[in-house]
C-alpha positions, 0 to 999 in steps of 0.5 A: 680387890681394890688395887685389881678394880683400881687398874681395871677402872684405870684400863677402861677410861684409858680405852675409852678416852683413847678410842674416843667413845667417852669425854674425859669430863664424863669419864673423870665423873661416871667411872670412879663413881661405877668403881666406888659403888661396886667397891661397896662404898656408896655411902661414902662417895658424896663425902669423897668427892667433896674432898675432892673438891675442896682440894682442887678449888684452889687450882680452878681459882689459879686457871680462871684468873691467869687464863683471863689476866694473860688473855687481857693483857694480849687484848689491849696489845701489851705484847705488840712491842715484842712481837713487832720486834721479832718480826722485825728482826726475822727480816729474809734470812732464814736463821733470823726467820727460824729463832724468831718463829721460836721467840714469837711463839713462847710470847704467844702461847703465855696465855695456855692457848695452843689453838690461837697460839697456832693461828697467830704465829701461822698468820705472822710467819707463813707468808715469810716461809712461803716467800723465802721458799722455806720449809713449812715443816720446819716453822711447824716443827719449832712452832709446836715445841715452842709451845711445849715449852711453854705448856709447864706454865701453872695454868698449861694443860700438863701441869693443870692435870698433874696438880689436879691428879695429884692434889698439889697446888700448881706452884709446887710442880712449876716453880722447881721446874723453871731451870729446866724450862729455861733449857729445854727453851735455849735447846729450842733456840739452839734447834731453830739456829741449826734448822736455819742454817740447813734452811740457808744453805738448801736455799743458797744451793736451790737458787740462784742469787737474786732469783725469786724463791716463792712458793710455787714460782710466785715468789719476789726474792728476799728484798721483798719480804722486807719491804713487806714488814709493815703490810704483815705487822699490821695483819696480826696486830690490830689496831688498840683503843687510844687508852690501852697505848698509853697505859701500856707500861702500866701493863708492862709493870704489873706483870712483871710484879705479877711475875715477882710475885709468883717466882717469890710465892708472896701469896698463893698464885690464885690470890695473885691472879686473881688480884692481878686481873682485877686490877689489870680490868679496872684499869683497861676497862673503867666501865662495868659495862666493859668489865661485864663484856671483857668477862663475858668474852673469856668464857670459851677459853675458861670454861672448859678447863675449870670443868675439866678441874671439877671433873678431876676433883671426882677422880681424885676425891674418890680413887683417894677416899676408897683407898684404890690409889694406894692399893694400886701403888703397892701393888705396883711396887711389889713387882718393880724390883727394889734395885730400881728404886734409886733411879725411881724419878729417872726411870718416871722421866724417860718412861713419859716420853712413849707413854705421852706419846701414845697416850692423851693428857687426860689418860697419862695423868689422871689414868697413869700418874697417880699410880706412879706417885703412890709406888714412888712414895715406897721410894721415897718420893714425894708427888711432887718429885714424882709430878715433876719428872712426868712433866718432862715428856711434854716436847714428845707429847706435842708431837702426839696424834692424840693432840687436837691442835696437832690437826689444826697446825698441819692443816694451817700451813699445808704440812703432812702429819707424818712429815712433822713428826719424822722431822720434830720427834728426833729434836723433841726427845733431845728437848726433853731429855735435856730438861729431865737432866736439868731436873736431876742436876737441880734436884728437883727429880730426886737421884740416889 
């Protein structure tokens, strides 16, 4: 009886989600609460939800102060050095232009933020593709996974949902996973490289030496988009106060002990965080009126995540206190057949690639991924590993019609949906299978 409500419950915010007649934060809330009371346990929903609660306060805690602290250290400009570097080097090659979309990109997209992520990356690199008569496509292609990659960052969506929908501190699906994070990312160069020298030779073969190659005939040739490297600098770097120039190796220094802190696990990554950006404001912003006013201004970035997280813990508090979940996972395991359960954490990676693709984040991993743990615990599995493997498919998932910021990218740069995704799913499932291969190499998905 549970196990049947528990995936019909699951069918139904899936649908729901996917047909966009529902919220996630609604759905996350009002179905499980309609599941438990028709699973006769309505007394007992307040106790399971404030089980929930506790248990994911931790990883709201995690979001609210790492979104903030990267979302400062992008304000007061510490990233500008990097980023006039790669622009620099992009300089009018082609090749140049492809690894650095890549490397702007993954300094970029650190503080979680697909959106803005897109717009400054767009605003640094369009006017180069268009001068140079290079493909949008391939800037919007290598743009996405770069930010896919970053995605598995503890405060990135995926990672957000697995922890929330498994009840797991973040760090324990982040930390393990860096080796295949450092793949998938050298993949990513290695695809920019090839992408570039296609970009190189088409444009060598297209034009004539000297010509101009801007888009639509009112391009000036290569030598001028180096001539412009100042005029485009200064488009998506603003101006930064006095103070926050000269303390910026301050900044510099205390996100990488920041960093040290979390690959080292000094303290819990909420309590780094959290101590981080307080100093990190107190330092940048003497004065609470500043402080109150840089708070204030994160708003927009942090409330919609910390509410999706509260929503979860309903989710969770109550598929776990009624005992829906582990009805579902036996149920799910008496009809797997038991040959499959040593390759149980492979068969997870490269089932996520199709169901990320088809599916929402909020679908996949709240709908889907706590049923995958609970049969991968008749295996020997821990949530973790289970968790772990889900990850893996994020290349693929970026890719999704179902991804908002899918819609804003193609509008950016003029690009068709269907172009980029002929041309990005091919290099997004080799991404993904390199790291989920990385993850049975280390360990980290268990084998066997």
């Amino acid at each position: 009886m549970l196990a049947v409500l528990g995936y019909a419950m699951v069918a139904v915010f899936i649908g729901l989600i996917m047909a966009r007649r529902l919220s996630p934060v609604v759905g996350l809330i009002v179905l499980p609460l309609a599941a438990g009371i028709i699973a006769g346990q309505a007394a007992n929903l307040g106790g399971y939800v404030v089980d929930g609660v506790k248990s994911l306060a931790p990883t709201a805690l995690l979001l609210v102060f790492a979104i903030m602290f990267f979302s400062l250290m992008i304000e007061v400009g510490l990233f500008d050095p990097v980023v006039r570097a790669i622009l620099r080097f992009s300089k009018a090659d082609p090749v140049r232009i492809t690894l650095g979309t890549v490397a702007l990109t993954l300094v970029v997209s650190l503080d979680g933020d697909g959106s803005s992520t897109i717009l400054i990356v767009a605003a640094a690199f369009l006017a180069l593709y268009n001068q140079l008569g290079m493909s949008r496509v391939v800037l919007a292609v290598l743009l996405v996974l770069a930010v896919a990659c970053t995605n598995l960052t503890p405060w990135g969506g995926p990672v957000t949902r697995a922890a929330a929908a498994l009840d797991l501190d973040p760090a324990t699906l982040f930390l393990p996973m860096i080796p295949s994070m450092i793949v998938g990312a050298v993949a990513l160069f290695g695809v920019a490289y090839l992408l570039g020298r296609r970009e190189r030779r088409r444009l060598r073969t297209a034009v004539p030496v000297g010509a101009g190659v801007g888009s639509g005939g009112s391009g000036t040739g290569p030598d001028a988009v180096s001539g412009d490297d100042g005029r485009i600098i200064a488009g998506i770097l603003p101006e930064r106060a006095p103070r926050h120039r000269r303390i910026i190796w301050f900044n510099a220094l205390l996100t990488v002990l920041l960093m040290v802190g979390v690959v080292l696990e000094v303290w819990p990554l909420a309590v780094l965080f959290a101590a981080g950006f307080a100093i990190a404001l107190l330092v940048n912003f003497p004065s609470p009126k500043a402080q109150g006013e840089q708070v204030a201004g994160f708003a927009p970035a942090v409330i919609p995540v910390v509410t999706m997280v509260f929503a979860a813990a309903v989710f969770v508090g109550v598929l776990a206190g009624t005992g829906m979940v582990d009805a579902m996972g036996q149920a799910l395991v008496a009809v797997m057949p038991a040959s499959w359960g040593g390759a149980y954490g492979l068969l997870v990676g490269i089932v996520s690639l199709p169901l990320t693709f088809v599916l929402s984040n909020d679908a996949y991993y709240f709908g889907v991924l706590p049923v995958l743990a609970e049969a991968g615990a008749a295996h020997g599995l821990t949530p973790a590993e289970v968790g772990r493997a889900a990850l893996v498919g994020g290349p693929v998932h970026v890719l999704s019609p179902l991804v908002p910021a899918l819609y804003l990218l193609v509008g950016r740069l003029d690009v068709s949906l269907a172009d980029l995704q002929r041309k990005g799913l091919p290099w997004a499932v080799l991404v993904s299978l390199l790291m989920l291969m990385t993850a049975v190499v280390t360990g980290v998905v268990p084998l066997g």
